[in-house]
N, C-alpha and C positions, 0 to 999 in steps of 0.2 A: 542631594548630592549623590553619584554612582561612586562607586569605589576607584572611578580614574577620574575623580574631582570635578566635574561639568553635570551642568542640572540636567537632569530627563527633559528631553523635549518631545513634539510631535514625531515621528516617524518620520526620515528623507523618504517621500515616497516621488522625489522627480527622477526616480531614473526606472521607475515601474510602467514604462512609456509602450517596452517592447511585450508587457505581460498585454496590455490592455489594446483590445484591437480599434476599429475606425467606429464611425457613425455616433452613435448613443452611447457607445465606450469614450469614444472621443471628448463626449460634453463629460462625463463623470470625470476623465482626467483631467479635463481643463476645469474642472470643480474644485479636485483634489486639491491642484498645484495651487489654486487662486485663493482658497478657502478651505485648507486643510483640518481644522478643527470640525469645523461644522459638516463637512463631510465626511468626516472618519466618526461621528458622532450619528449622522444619519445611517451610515452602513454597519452603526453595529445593534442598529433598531431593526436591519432589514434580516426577515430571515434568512436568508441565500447569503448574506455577507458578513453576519456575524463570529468576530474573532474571538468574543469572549464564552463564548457555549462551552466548550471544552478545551481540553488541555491536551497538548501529545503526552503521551507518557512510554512510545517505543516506536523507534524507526528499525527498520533495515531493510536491505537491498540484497540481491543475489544476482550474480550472473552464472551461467550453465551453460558448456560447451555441449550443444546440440548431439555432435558425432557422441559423444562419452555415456551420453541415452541412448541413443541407437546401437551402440555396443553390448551395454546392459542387457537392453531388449533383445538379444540375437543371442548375446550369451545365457542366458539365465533365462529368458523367456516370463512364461507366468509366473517364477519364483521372485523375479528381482517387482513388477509392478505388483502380485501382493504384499509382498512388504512397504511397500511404497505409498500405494495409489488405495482409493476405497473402493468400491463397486462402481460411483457413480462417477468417479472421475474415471477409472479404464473403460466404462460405459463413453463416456462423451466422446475421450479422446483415440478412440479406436473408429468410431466414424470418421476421424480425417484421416484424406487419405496421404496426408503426411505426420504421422501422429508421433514421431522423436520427437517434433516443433512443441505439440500442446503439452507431449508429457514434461519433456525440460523446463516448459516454461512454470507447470505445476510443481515441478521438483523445486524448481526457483522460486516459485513463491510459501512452500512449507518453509525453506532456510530462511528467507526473507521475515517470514511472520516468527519464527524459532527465537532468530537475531532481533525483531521486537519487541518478543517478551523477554528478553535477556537471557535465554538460557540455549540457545540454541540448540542443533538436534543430538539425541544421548546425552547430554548434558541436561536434563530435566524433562523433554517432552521426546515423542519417539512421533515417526512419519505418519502415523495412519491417526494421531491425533489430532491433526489439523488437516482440515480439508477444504480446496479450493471449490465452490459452489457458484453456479451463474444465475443472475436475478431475471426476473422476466424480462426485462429490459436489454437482456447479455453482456450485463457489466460481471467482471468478474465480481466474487465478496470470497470472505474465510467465514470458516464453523470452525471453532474448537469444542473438542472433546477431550474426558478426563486429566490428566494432570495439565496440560495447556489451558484447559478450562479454568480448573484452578486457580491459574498462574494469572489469567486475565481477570478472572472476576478478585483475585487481591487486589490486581492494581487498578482495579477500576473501570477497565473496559467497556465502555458502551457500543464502540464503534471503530471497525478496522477498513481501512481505504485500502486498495489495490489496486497496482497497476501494470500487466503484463505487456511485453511486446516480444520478438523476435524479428532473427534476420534470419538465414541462409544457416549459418555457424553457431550464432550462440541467443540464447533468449536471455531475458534479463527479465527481475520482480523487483518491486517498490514495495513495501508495505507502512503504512502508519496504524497506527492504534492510539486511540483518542478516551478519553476519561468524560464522565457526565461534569465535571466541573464547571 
């Protein structure tokens, strides 16, 4: 019994219709719906699909008004991106050549990962401790360094997802951070 008195059941996974796209997506939905157990059982044998490998243990999100970096940057110049940015990120994002978009979007994902580990920035960790890093692949990932460092390997941190986008105005970060559990 849950604490709103009804037994735990499988997972409503029929309205997951719009996650899962056509073809051979198609046949695992129509798996799902037909044969829910044995399918939620198979996908969590599958590497790529298992839910039980770890645990979230911190989300956040940030949005950054684009113009308010470009400001920074005009105001302050190399004073406001050292404090902010490491070598490797003003390194990257000084090749485009609209670089408020990727620094915002980096400002947005330290706050993002800050607000993950629960302490957000000045509040426990400061900007040049966590750093936004691209994989060979060019997926974004985070590095933490000292006290975020810390802070992730108490809670268990194996693994931080990231996901940057922008528009025109404002960029926005996702961040999760996942536990070996």
């Amino acid at each position: 019994m849950t604490a709103f008195g009804t037994t735990p059941t499988v997972p409503d996974i029929s309205r997951v219709g719009w996650v899962i796209g056509s073809g051979s997506d198609a046949r695992l939905r129509h798996s799902l719906l037909r044969f829910p157990q044995a399918a939620l059982a198979h996908a969590a044998k599958a590497p790529c699909c298992s839910v039980e490998d770890n645990v979230i243990t911190g989300s956040g999100i940030d949005v950054v008004e684009i113009g308010r970096i470009q400001h920074a940057m005009d105001r302050y110049g190399g004073r406001f991106l050292d404090r902010v940015y490491l070598a490797a990120e003003k390194a990257y994002c000084l090749r485009k050549r609209k670089s408020a978009e990727s620094f915002a979007a980096r400002f947005a994902a330290k706050e993002a990962a800050a607000k993950a580990l629960g302490t957000g920035i000045s509040f426990g960790v400061n900007w040049l401790e966590i750093e936004v890093v691209r994989e060979p692949s060019g997926r974004p990932s985070l590095r933490f360094y000292g006290r975020a460092a810390e802070i992730a390997r108490r809670q268990g941190v194996v693994r931080s997802n990231l996901s940057l986008t922008h528009t025109d105005l404002l960029a926005v970060a996702s961040v999760v951070l996942e536990d070996g559990r």
